[in-house]
C-alpha positions in Angstrom: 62.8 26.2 236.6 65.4 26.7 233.6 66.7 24.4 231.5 70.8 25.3 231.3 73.6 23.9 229.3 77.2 24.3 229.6 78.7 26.2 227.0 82.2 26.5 227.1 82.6 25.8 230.9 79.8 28.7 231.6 76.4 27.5 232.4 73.7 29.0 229.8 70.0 29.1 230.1 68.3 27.7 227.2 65.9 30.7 226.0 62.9 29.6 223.8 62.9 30.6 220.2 60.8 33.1 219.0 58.1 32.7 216.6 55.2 34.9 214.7 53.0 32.1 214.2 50.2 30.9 215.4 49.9 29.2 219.1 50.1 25.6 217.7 53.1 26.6 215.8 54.7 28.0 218.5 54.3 24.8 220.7 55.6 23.1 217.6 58.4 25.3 218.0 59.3 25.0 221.5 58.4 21.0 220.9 61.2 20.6 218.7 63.7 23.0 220.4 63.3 20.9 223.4 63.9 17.6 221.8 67.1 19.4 219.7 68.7 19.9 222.4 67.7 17.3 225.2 67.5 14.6 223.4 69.0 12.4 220.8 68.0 8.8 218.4 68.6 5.7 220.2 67.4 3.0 218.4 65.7 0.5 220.4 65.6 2.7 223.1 62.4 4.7 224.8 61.8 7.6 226.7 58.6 7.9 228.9 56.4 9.9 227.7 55.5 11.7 231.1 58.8 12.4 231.8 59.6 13.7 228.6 56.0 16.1 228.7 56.9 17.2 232.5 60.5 18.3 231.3 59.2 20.2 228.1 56.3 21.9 230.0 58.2 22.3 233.2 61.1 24.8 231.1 58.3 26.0 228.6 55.7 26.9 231.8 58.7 28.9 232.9 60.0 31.1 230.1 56.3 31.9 228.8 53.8 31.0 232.0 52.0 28.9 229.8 52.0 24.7 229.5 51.5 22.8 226.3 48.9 19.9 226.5 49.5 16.2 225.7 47.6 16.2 222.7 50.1 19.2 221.3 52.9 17.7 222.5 52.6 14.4 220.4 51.1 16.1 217.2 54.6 18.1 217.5 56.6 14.8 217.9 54.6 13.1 215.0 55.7 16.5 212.9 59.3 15.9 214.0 58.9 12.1 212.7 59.1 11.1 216.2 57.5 7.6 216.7 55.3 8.1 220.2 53.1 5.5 221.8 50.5 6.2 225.1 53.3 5.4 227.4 56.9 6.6 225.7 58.9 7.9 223.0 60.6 5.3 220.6 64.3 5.2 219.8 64.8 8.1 221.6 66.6 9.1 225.1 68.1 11.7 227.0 71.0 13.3 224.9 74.3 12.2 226.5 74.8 14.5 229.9 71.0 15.1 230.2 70.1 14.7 233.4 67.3 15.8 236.2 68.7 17.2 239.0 67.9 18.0 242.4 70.6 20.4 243.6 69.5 23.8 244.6 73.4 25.0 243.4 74.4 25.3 239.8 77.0 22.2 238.8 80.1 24.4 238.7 79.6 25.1 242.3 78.6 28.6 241.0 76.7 30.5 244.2 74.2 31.5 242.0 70.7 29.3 243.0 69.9 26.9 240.2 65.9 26.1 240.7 65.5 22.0 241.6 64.4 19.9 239.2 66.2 21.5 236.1 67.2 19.7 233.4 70.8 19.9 232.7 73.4 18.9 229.5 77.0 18.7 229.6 78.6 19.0 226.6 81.6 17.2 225.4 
């Protein structure tokens, strides 16, 4: 699966930022690269927490074959000053356009596959 935004009516895959650190730092990394760009404040909003960790681990699993646990993923938000319960994220939601999709094609009818389940932002 690959995250992808549309940049200037092309559809981009979001790549993850390198990093020389160590392996929590890099999950730290890729934590608030994902929340950057996919998300956005929303006071009194929430975003689930599982849905939010599935996302994350479902683009990070496939641009470096690895996951990041639970535990990493919530030390990261806390780091980011990201208020997270057991069961969501508060005052937070999917940036505007962020959406899960299911279609197998990519949104500009582009005949190039676009793996299920990919997270997707328009911009603008």
């Amino acid at each position: 699966m690959r995250i992808c935004y549309a940049d200037d009516d092309t559809i981009r895959d979001l790549q993850l930022l390198e990093t020389d650190d160590s392996q929590g730092e890099a999950y730290e990394t890729a934590v608030a690269q994902f929340i950057s760009v996919f998300t956005e404040h929303a006071e009194g909003e929430s975003l689930s927490i599982d849905e939010l960790s599935d996302g994350l681990n479902c683009w990070y699993s496939n641009l470096t074959g690895n996951a990041i646990g639970p535990s990493w993923i919530s030390r990261s938000l806390l780091s980011l000053d990201i208020e997270v319960s057991d069961l969501a994220v508060s005052d937070r939601r999917w940036a505007d356009g962020a959406q899960i999709l299911t279609s197998v094609r990519r949104p500009t009818g582009d005949s190039e596959p676009l793996d299920a389940a990919a997270i997707y932002v328009r911009q603008g």
